[in-house]
C-alpha positions in Angstrom: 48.6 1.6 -47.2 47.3 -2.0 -47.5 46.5 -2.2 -44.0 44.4 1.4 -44.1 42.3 0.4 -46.9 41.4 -2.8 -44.9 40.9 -1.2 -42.2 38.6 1.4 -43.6 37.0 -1.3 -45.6 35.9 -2.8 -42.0 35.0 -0.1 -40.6 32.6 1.1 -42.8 31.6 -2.3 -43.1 30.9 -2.3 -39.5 29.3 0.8 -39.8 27.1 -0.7 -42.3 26.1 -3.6 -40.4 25.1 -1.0 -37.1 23.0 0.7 -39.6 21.5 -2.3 -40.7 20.9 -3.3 -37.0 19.3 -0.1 -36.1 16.5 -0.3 -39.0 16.0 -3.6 -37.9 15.6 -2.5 -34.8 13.3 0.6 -35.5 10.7 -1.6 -37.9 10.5 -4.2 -35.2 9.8 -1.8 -32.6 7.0 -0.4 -34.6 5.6 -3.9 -35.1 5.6 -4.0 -31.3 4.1 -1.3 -30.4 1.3 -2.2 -33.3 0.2 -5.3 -32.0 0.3 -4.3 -28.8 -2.3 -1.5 -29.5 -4.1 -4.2 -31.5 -4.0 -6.4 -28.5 -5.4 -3.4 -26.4 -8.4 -2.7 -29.0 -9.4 -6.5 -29.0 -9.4 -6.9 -25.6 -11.5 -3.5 -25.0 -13.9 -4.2 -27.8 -14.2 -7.9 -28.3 -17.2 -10.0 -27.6 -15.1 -12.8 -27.7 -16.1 -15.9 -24.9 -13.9 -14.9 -22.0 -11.8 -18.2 -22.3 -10.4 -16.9 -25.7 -9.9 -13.2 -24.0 -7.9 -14.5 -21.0 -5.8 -16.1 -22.8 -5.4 -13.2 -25.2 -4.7 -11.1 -22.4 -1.9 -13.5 -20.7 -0.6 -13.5 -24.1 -0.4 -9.9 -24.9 0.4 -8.8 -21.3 3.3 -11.0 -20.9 4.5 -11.6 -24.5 4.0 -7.7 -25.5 6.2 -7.0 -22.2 8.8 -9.5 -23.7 8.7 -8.1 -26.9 9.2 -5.0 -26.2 12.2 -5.4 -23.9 13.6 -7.3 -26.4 13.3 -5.0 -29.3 14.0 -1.8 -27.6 16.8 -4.0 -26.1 18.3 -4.9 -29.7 17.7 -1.4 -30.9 20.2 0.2 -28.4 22.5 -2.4 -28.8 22.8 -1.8 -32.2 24.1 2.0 -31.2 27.5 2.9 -30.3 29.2 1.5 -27.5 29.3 5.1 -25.5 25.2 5.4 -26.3 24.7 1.8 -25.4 26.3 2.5 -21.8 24.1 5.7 -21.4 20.2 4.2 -22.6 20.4 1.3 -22.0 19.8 1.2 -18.0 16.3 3.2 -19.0 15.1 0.4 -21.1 14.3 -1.8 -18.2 13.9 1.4 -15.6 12.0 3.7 -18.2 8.6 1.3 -18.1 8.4 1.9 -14.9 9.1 5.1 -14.3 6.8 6.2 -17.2 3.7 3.8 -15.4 4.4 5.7 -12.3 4.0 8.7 -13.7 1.0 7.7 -15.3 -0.9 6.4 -12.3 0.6 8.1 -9.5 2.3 11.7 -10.8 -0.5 12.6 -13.2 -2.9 11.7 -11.1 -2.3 13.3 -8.4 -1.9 17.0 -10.5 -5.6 16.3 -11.8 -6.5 15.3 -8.2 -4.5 18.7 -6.7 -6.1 21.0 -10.2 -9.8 19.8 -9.3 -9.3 20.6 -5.9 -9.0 24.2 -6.7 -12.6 24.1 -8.0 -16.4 23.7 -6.9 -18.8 21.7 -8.1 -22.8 23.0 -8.3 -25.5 21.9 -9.9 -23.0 20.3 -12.4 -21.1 23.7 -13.0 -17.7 23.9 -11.7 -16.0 27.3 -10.8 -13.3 28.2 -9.6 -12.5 28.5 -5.5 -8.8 29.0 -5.2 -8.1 27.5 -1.7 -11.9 28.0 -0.1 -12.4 24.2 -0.3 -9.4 23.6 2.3 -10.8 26.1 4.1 -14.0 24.1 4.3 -12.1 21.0 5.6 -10.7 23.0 8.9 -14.2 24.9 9.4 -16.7 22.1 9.1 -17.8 20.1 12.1 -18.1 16.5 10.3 -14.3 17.3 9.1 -13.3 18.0 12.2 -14.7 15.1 13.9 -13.6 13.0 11.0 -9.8 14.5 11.6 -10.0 13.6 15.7 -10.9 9.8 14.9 -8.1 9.7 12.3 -5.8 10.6 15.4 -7.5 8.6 17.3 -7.4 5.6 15.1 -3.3 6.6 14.8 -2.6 6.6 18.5 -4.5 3.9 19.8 -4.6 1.6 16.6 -0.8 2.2 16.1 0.0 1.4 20.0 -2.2 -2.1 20.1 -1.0 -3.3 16.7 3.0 -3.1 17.5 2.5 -3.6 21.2 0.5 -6.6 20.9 2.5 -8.0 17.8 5.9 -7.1 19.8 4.5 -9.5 22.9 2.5 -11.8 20.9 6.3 -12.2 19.2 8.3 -12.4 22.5 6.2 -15.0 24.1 5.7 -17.5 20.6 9.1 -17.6 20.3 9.8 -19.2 23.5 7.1 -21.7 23.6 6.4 -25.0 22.4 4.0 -24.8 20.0 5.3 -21.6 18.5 4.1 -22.4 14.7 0.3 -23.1 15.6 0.1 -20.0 17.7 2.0 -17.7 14.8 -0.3 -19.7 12.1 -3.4 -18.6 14.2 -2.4 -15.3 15.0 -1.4 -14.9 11.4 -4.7 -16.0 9.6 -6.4 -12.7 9.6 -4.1 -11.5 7.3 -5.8 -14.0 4.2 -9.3 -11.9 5.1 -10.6 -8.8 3.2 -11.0 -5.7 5.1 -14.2 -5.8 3.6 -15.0 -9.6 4.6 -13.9 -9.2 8.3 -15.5 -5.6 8.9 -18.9 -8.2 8.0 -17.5 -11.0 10.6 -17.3 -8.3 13.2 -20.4 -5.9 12.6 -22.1 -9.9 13.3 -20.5 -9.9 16.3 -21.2 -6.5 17.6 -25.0 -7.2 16.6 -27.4 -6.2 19.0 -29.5 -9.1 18.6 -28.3 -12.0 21.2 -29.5 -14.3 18.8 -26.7 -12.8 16.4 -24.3 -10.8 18.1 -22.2 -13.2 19.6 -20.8 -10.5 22.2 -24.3 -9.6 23.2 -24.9 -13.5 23.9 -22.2 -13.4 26.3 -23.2 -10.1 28.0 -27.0 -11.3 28.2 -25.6 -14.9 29.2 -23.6 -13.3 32.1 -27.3 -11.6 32.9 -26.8 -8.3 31.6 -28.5 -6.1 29.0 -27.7 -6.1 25.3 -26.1 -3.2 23.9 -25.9 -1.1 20.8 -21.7 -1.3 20.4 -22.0 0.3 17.3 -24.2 3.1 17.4 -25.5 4.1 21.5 -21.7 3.7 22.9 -20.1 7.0 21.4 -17.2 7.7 21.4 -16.2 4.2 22.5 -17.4 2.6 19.5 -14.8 3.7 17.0 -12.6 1.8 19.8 -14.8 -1.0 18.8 -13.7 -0.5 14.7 -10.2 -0.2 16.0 -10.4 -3.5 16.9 -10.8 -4.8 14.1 -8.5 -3.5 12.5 -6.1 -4.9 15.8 -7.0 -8.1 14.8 -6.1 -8.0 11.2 -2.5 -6.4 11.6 -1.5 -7.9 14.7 -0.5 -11.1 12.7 1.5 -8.8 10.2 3.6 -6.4 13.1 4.1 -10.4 15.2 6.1 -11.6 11.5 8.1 -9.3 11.1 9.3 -8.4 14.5 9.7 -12.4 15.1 12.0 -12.5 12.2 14.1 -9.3 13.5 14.3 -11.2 17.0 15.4 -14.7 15.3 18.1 -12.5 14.2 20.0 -11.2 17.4 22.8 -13.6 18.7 22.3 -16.1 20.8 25.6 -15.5 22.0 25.1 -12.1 22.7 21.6 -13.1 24.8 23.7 -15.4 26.7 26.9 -13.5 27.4 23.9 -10.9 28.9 22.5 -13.7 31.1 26.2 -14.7 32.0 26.8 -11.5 33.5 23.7 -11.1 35.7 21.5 -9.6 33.3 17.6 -10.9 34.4 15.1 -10.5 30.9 13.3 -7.5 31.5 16.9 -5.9 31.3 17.9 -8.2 28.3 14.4 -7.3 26.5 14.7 -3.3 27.0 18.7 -2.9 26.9 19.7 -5.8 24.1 16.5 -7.1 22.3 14.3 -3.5 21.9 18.0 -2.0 20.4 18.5 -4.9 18.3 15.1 -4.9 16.4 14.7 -0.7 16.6 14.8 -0.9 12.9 12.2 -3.2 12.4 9.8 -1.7 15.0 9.8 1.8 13.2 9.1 0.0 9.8 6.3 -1.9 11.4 5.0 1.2 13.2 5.1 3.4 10.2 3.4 1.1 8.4 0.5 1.0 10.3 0.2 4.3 11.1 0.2 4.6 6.7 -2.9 2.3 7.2 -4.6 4.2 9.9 -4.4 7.5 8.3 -6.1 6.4 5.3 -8.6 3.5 7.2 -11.6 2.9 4.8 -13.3 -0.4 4.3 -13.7 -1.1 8.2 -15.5 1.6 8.4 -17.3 2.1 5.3 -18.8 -1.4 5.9 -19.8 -1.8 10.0 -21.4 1.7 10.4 -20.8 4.0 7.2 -19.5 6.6 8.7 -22.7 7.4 11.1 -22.8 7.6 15.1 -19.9 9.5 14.8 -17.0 7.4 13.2 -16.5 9.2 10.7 -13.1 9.0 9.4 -11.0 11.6 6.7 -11.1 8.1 3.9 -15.0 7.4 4.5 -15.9 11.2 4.0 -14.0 11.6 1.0 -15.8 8.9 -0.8 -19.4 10.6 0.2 -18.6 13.8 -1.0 -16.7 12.6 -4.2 -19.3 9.9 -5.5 -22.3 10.4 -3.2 -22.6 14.4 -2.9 -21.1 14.6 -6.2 -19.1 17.3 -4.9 -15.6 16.7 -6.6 -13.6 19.5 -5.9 -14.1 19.2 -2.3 -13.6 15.5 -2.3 -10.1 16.3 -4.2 -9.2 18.7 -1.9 -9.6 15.8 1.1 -7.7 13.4 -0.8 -4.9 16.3 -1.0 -5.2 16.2 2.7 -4.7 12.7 3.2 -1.7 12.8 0.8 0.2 14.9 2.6 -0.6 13.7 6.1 0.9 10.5 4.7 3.4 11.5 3.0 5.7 12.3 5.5 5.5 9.1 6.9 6.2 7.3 3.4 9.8 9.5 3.3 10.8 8.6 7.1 10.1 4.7 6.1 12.1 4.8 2.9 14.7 7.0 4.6 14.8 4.2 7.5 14.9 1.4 4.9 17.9 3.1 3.3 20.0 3.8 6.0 19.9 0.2 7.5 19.1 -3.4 7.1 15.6 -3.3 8.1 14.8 -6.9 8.4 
């Protein structure tokens, strides 16, 4: 009888203390989530100098993360053990879902809902599908749609051929880490910053265009790359675009390659195998993995091309592509609907590229 009442005296002293725990928990959560709104309203409003708002926002971005975890962290502690087990793996997922969902789910229902409407003379009704209708019937889509392919094909090929030989070769010579290193450097420049390096280059001044120098240096005429040669000058942007993800497609499948056995490589070479049939029958195998992930990628990054574009010839002479035309009809024509209904387009022309890599990724080691 004793033993009872001592027990029940420690359990409801226990239950007491959980109680206790949980309006600790609860008030402190409330604090949280009140200064971090206050942080939010300060840095929005403030005319503060901007020393005194940077550091305000390292504080309140990273402490206010910290807090929060903690709290909410505390608060679910303070539950039963069976409730603990359950919510507590959402404390550190639920953030993150809930931001994705923010900026990427909700998003893209407003983006899909405008697309169902037209825009004129600032009066939007509604138009059901007729705005994807537009995108198959109008010429400039249509054009814009070939080069995407275009860019795909060609763009895709170069990038992973050349970063798949580029790879190959640096690893069996001697100065392997310059070549890589110089290969590689692309990569630190903006699309932005090297579609300006190369629209000097393509310049049809001689005094400017340093491939026109050549040409007229060799005795030949200077030409318009970017505007007379059509169709070949969207070969021209593809280039660029070479040149920046080569570098990218060269690390990773030189990693993947670093990784076969040098054993196996020479049991091959033991048994008569010369290196074109070690390279297609024991190396291509090896890295297969890594050579879709690389080629997916890129063809992600051709699909929805952009800033190369935007910034040598803006779309004109016909290099148009689906990214550049949904920026002039959403924020130059104004027309938003039909600009929603491109970016639709793009989605899901990417889309099924994004579930083949993360299918790839999860059936094997990748890298």
């Amino acid at each position: 009888m004793e033993q009872t009442t001592a027990y029940s005296a420690t359990g409801s002293g226990s239950s007491g203390m959980s109680l206790g725990r949980i309006a600790i928990g609860l008030a402190g959560l409330a604090v949280t989530l009140a200064l971090l709104v206050a942080g939010f309203v300060f840095l929005r409003d403030s005319d503060a100098p901007r020393l005194i708002i940077a550091v305000v926002a390292i504080v309140w971005g990273v402490g206010g993360v910290a807090a929060l975890f903690t709290v909410a962290n505390y608060l679910v502690e303070s539950l039963s053990s069976k409730w603990t087990a359950i919510i507590q793996p959402y404390i550190f997922v639920g953030p993150a879902v809930l931001l994705l969902i923010w900026y990427l789910a909700a998003p893209t229902l407003r983006t899909f809902s405008l697309s169902l409407y037209t825009t004129r003379g600032g009066v939007s009704t509604f138009a059901g599908l007729d705005n994807y209708a537009a995108i198959i019937n109008e010429r400039i889509m249509r054009e814009a749609l070939v080069n995407n392919v275009v860019w795909l094909v060609v763009g895709t090929s170069l990038t992973v051929g050349l970063g798949l030989l580029i790879a190959i070769l640096a690893d069996r010579s001697s100065f392997e880490r310059i070549a890589k290193s110089a290969i590689f450097m692309p990569m630190a420049i903006s699309m932005v910053g090297a579609g300006v390096i190369w629209k000097f280059v393509f310049d049809v001044n001689p005094n400017v265009g340093l491939l026109n120098a050549v040409v007229t240096g060799l005795g030949g005429q200077p030409q318009d790359w970017l505007r007379q040669l059509q169709p070949y000058n969207n070969l021209f942007l593809i280039m660029v675009m070479v040149w920046l993800q080569t570098g990218f497609a060269m690390v990773l499948i030189s990693a993947a390659i670093k990784g076969i056995s040098e054993d196996l490589l020479e049991a091959a070479r033991v048994d008569g195998a010369n290196e074109f049939t070690i390279f297609f029958r024991i190396i291509i195998p090896s890295i297969m993995g890594t050579l879709i992930t690389v080629t997916t990628t890129t063809i992600i990054f051709t699909l929805k091309v952009f800033d190369i574009v935007m910034v040598m010839t803006g779309g004109q002479f016909g290099t148009e592509v689906i990214g550049v035309r949904f920026y002039k009809e959403m924020f130059t024509a104004g027309n938003q609907g039909y600009g929603s209904a491109i970016a639709i387009v793009l989605l899901i022309a990417v889309t099924p590229v994004i579930i083949y890599n993360l299918r790839a990724f999860s059936k094997r080691e990748t890298f």
